[in-house]
Every structure is written in C-alpha cells, then in structure tokens.
N, C-alpha and C positions, 0 to 999 in steps of 0.2 A: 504494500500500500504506500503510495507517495504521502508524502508529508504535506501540510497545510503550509508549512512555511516555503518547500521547492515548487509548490502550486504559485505561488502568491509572489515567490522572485522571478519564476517563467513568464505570469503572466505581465510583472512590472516592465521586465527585460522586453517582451513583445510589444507592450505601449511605446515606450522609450524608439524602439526600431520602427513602431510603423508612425509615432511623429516625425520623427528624422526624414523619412520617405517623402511623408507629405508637405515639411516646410521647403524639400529641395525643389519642389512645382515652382516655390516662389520666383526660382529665376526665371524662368519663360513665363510666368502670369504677371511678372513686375512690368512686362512691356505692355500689356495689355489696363494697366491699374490696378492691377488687382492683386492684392498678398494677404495672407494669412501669418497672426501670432501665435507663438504659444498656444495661449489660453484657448483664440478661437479653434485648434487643431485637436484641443484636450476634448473641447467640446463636440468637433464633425466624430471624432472616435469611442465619446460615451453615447451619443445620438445610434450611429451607429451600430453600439453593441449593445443599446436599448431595443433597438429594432432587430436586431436578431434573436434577441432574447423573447419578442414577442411573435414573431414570425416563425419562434422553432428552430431556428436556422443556425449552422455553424460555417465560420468563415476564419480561416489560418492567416491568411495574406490581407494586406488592405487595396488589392490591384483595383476590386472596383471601384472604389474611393478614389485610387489616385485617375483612374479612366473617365470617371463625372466630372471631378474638377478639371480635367485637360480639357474636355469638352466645353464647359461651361466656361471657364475665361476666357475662351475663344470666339464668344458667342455676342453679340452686338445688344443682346437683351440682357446682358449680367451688368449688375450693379452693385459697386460697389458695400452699399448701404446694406444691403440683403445678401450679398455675398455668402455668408456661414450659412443662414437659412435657409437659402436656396439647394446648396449641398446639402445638408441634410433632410431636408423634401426631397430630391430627387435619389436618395439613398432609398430613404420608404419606399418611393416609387418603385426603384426598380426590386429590392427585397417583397414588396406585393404582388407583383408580376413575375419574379423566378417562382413566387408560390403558387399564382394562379395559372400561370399555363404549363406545372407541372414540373419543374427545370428542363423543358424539354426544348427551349430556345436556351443558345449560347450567353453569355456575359454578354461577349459584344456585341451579339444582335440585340438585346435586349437595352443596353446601353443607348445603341445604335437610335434605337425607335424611340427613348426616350428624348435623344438628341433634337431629333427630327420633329418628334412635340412640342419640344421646348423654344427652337429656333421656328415653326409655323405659327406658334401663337404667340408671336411675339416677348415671349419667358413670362409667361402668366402660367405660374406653379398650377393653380386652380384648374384651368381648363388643360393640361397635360397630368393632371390627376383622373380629370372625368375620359380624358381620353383613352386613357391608361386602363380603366377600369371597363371603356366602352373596346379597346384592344382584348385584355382578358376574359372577356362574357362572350365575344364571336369570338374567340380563339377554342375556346372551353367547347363550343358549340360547335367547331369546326365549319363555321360560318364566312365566306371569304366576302373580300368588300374594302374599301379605301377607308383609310381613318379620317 
C-alpha cells in the first residue's frame, strides 16, 4: 500500500510540472496579449481537476489544457479580461463532450470542434456550450447535420 504522504508528494511534484508546462504558453500568447500568472494557472489546474473529478474522468498529462489555450490566444475573440474563464469553460466543455459522445472522438477532434464554436460565434462561451450540447445529443443519436 503506498503511503498518504508519497501520494501527496506525487501529486505536489505533478502540479508543480504541469504549471511549468502551462506558464511556458506564455511566450507565444505574450505576442498575442495575453499571459497567464501563477495564481491564474493554480486556478485553470484546480478548475480543471474539479471537472474531472465531477465528470469521473482521469487525466495524467495537462496536453489538453495546454491545446485550449494555444487555441484560444490565437483566436481574435479572446480577451484578455476573461482570459482564465474562458479556459476553464472550454475545459468543461470539452471534459462534457469526451463524456457524451462516448471518448469515441479524438482530443483533437474534439478540441478541434470546440475551436470552430468558439471562433463562429464570435467566443461567446454560452452559445458554444449550447452548441456543444446540441453537437452531443445528434452525435448520441447518430444524427448527421451542420452545427
């Protein structure tokens, strides 16, 4: 039986590495305005592993974390001011959608579509929620059709 303490240095030792991961974004989103401190990256990683913890879900790496935000600072609708929030909506999002259509679409197609939502309706989190949700009910349904 592992110990609560080599539990509890594993998992300090994996926060530590996957903030590291996520402040390195900052170089290629600093051209864009857009950076990330500390504190905001403590928080996209408790959000995060709130939402896996509510969605069932286990995740080793933060790849798709850092795949949202490459996405999203690139994106002409990201703002600064929402920045964190918006990463962490689109975390949900897509943690909702590997649930609902099963895992049986890829990370990055999944990422992908989310993109595509978020960049069509101008980064209005709200309607690439409803879309997301109107993407998983004809997916579920094996329903085909333009989002």
């Amino acid at each position: 039986m592992i110990s609560p303490i080599i539990l509890k240095s594993l998992n300090s030792s994996l926060q530590i590495m996957q903030e590291s991961e996520i402040l390195e974004l900052n170089e290629k989103s600093q051209i864009y305005g857009l950076t990330l401190n500390k504190e905001d990256v403590q928080e996209i990683i408790n959000s995060r592993n709130n939402t896996l913890k509510n969605y069932g879900r286990i995740e080793l790496d933060i790849n798709v974390t850092k795949r949202i935000i490459e996405n999203l600072y690139k994106s002409q609708y990201t703002d600064k001011d929402d920045y964190v929030e918006v990463i962490n909506d689109l975390q949900e999002i897509f943690y909702y959608l590997k649930n609902e259509t099963l895992d049986q679409i890829s990370d990055i197609e999944i990422i992908e579509i989310i993109d595509e939502f978020y960049n069509n309706c101008s980064g209005r989190v709200d309607i690439v929620q409803e879309k997301s949700e109107e993407f998983a009910k004809k997916y579920r349904w094996g329903i085909d059709g333009e989002m």
